[in-house]
Structure formats: C-alpha cells, structure tokens
C-alpha positions as CSV (number, residue, x, y, z in Angstrom):
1,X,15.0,-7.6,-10.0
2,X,12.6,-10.4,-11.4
3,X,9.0,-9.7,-11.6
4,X,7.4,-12.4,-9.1
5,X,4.4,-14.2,-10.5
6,X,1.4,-11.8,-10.1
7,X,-1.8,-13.9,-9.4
8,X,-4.5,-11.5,-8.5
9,X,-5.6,-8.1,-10.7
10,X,-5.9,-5.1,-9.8
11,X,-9.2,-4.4,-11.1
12,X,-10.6,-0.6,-9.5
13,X,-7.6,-0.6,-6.7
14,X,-5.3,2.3,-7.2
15,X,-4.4,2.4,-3.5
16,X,-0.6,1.8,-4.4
17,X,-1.3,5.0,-6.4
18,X,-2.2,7.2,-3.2
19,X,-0.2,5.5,-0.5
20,X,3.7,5.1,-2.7
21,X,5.9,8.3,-2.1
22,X,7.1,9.4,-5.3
23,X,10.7,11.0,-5.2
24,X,11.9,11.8,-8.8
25,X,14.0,14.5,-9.3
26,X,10.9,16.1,-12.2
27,X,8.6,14.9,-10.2
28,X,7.4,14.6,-6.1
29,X,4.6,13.2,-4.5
30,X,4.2,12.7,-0.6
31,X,2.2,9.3,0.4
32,X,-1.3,9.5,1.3
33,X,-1.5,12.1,-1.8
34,X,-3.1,10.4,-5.3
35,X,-1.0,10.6,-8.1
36,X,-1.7,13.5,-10.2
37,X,-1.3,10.9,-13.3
38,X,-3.6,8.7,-12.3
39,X,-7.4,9.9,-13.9
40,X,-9.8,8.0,-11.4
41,X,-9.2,4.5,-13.8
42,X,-5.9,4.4,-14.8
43,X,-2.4,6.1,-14.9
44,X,-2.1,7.9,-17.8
45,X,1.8,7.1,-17.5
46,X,2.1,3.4,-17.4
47,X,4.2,3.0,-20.2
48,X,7.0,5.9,-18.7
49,X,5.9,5.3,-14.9
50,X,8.2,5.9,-12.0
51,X,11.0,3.6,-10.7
52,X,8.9,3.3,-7.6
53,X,6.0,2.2,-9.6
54,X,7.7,-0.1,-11.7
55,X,9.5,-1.8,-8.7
56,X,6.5,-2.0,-6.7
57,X,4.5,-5.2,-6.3
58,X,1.5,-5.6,-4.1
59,X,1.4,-8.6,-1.8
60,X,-2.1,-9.2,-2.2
61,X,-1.1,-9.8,-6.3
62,X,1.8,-11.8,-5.0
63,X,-0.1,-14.2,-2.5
64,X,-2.7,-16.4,-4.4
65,X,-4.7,-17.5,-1.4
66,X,-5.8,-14.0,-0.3
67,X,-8.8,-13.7,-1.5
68,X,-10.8,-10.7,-3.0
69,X,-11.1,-9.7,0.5
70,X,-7.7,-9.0,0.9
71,X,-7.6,-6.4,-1.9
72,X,-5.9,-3.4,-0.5
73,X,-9.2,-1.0,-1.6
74,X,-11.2,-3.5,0.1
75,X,-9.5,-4.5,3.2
76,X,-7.5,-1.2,3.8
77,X,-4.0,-2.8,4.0
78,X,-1.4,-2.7,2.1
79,X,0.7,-5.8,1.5
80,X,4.2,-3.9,0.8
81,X,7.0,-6.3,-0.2
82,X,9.7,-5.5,2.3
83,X,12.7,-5.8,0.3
84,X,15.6,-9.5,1.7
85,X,17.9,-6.7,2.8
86,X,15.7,-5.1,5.1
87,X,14.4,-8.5,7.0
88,X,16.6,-9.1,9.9
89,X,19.0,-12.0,9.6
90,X,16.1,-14.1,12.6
91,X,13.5,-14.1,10.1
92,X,15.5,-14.8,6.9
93,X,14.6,-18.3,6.9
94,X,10.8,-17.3,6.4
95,X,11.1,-16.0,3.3
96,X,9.5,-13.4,1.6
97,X,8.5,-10.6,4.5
98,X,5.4,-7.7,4.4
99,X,5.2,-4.2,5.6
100,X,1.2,-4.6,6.7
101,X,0.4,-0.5,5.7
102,X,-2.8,0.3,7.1
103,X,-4.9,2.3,5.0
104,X,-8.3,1.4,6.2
105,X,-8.1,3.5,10.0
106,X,-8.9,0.9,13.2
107,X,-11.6,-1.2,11.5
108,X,-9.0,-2.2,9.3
109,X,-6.6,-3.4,12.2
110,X,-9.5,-5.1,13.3
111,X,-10.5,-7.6,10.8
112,X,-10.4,-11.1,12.1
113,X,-8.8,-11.9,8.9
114,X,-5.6,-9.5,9.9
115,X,-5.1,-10.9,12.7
116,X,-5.0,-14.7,11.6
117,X,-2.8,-13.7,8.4
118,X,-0.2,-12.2,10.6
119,X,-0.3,-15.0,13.5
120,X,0.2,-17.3,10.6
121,X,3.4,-15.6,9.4
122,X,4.5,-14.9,12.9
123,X,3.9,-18.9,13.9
124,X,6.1,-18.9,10.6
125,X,9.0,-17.2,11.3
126,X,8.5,-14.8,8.9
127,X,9.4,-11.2,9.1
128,X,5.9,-8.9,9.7
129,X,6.4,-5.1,9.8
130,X,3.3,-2.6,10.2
131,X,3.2,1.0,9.3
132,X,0.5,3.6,8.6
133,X,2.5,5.9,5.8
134,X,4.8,5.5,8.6
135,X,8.2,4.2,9.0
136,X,7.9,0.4,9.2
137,X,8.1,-1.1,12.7
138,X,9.3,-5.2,12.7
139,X,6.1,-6.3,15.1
140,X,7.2,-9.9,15.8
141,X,8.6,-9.7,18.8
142,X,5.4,-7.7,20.0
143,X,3.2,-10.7,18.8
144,X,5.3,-14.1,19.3
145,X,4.2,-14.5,23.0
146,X,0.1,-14.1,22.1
147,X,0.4,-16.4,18.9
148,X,2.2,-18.9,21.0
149,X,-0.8,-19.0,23.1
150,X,-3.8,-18.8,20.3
151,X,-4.5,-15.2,21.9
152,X,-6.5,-13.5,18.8
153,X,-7.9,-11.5,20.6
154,X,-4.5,-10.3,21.8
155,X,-3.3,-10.2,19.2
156,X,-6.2,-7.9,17.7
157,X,-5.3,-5.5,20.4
158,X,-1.6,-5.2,19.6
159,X,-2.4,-4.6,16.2
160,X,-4.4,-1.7,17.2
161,X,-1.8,-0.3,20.0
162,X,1.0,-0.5,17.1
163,X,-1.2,1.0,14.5
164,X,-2.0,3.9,17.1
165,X,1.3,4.4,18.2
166,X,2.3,5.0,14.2
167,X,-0.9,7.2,14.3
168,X,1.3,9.4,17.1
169,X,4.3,9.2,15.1
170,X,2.8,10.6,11.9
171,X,0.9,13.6,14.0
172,X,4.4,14.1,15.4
173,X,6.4,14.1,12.0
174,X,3.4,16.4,10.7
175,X,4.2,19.2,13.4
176,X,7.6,18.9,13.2
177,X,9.0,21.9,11.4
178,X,9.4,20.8,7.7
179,X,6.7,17.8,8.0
180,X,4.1,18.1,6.1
C-alpha cells in the first residue's frame, strides 16, 4: 500500500498507540491498553514497529482541513481509515471512508464539530462507521433521513445512541467468558 500524503503531525498524540490492537505472534496487546514500547514521548520501536503500526494512518493526518481540534488527543476520536474492501459497494463512489472510534466518552460524541463532519460525509455519500474499541457499525443509514433534513441536533442524538449501544456491546464482550 502507498503512504497517503500526511498533512498534520502528530505532536504529543499517542492515542493510536493505546486504542490499535496489536496481534503479533512475539507480541500482543488488547486496544484501550498503551503500548508497552511507547515511553510517555515516543515508541522506542519505530524503526522495527508492528505491521499494524506501520499500516496505520490517522485520518486527522490524512484530512488537511481538520484542524488542531480534530486531533484525536484533543477531540477524542479517532479517524481510522476503513480500508476500499470493507466500504460497501453504495458508498464506493465517496471515496475514502472512516471508522469514527470514540475515545473521548459522550462529550466527545457531542461536539458540534462531530456532528457536522459526519453530516458532511453522509450528505456525501461517503461510507461513515463508528465504534468505541468496538466492532465498527456502517451508521449511514441511521443518519441519511436527519441530514436530509438539517437535523443537528438529531443527528447529535444518534451519535450518542450508537456510541452507547457500542458501550453495551463492549460491557457484553467483557463478561463474556474469555473477553477481557
């Protein structure tokens, strides 16, 4: 795979470092746990880093007009590229498609500025997933009707019914035997 242009830095953020799953056969790591190689500034293994961290690249570094806001340590989302084979054949057209992980708990999900982002790239056609360390849910169809009608404010409160049902999901997975 290429790397796509990166436009915005990293800086402090290491969230890719806490949320990624890691599943090497030396070497596991469950999401929501930080990396053992990173030291609190950088990973000590950048050089010899992980398949999933050398395939991974943040949305917010790939989208140029999200601004410093947008920075997954400071708006507690995610942008996770969701790979062309994954976006239903409906949304293809749109282009490049993002997982929306949420990080950040409710006030995250609440941000006027999540909300307008993702009415923009469902106005667009364009494939919008949500998880919470979660597996990814396609939300479009969830969202099309309020967008059609300008509904922020519905669509705010979708947001934050998805995000809760992923909530009930992970508590689920977590006491089921073997989750963790």
């Amino acid at each position: 795979m290429t790397t796509p242009p990166l436009s915005n830095s990293c800086g402090d953020c290491f969230v890719c470092c806490r949320v990624l799953p890691v599943n090497e056969p030396d070497f596991q790591k469950e999401a929501e746990t930080l990396c053992p190689h990173h030291d609190g500034r950088a990973c000590t293994i950048y050089e010899s880093r992980f398949e999933v961290c050398r395939t991974f690249y943040c949305g917010w570094r790939l989208v140029p007009d999200l601004g410093e806001a947008w920075r997954p340590d400071k708006s507690g989302v995610l942008l996770q590229l969701v790979a062309p084979k994954d976006i239903p054949d409906a949304y293809r057209a749109g282009g490049r498609s993002f997982n929306f992980v949420i990080t950040g708990g409710e006030e995250a999900v609440l941000r006027p500025a999540l909300a307008d982002y993702v009415s923009t790239l469902v106005r667009r056609r364009v494939a919008v997933f949500l998880s919470a360390a979660t597996p990814k849910t396609l939300i479009n169809a969830y969202l099309e009707p309020l967008v059609a009608r300008g509904n922020r404010a519905g669509v705010s409160a979708m947001l934050l019914h998805i995000y809760r049902l992923h909530l009930e999901q992970k508590k689920r997975m977590r006491q089921a035997p073997g989750g963790s």
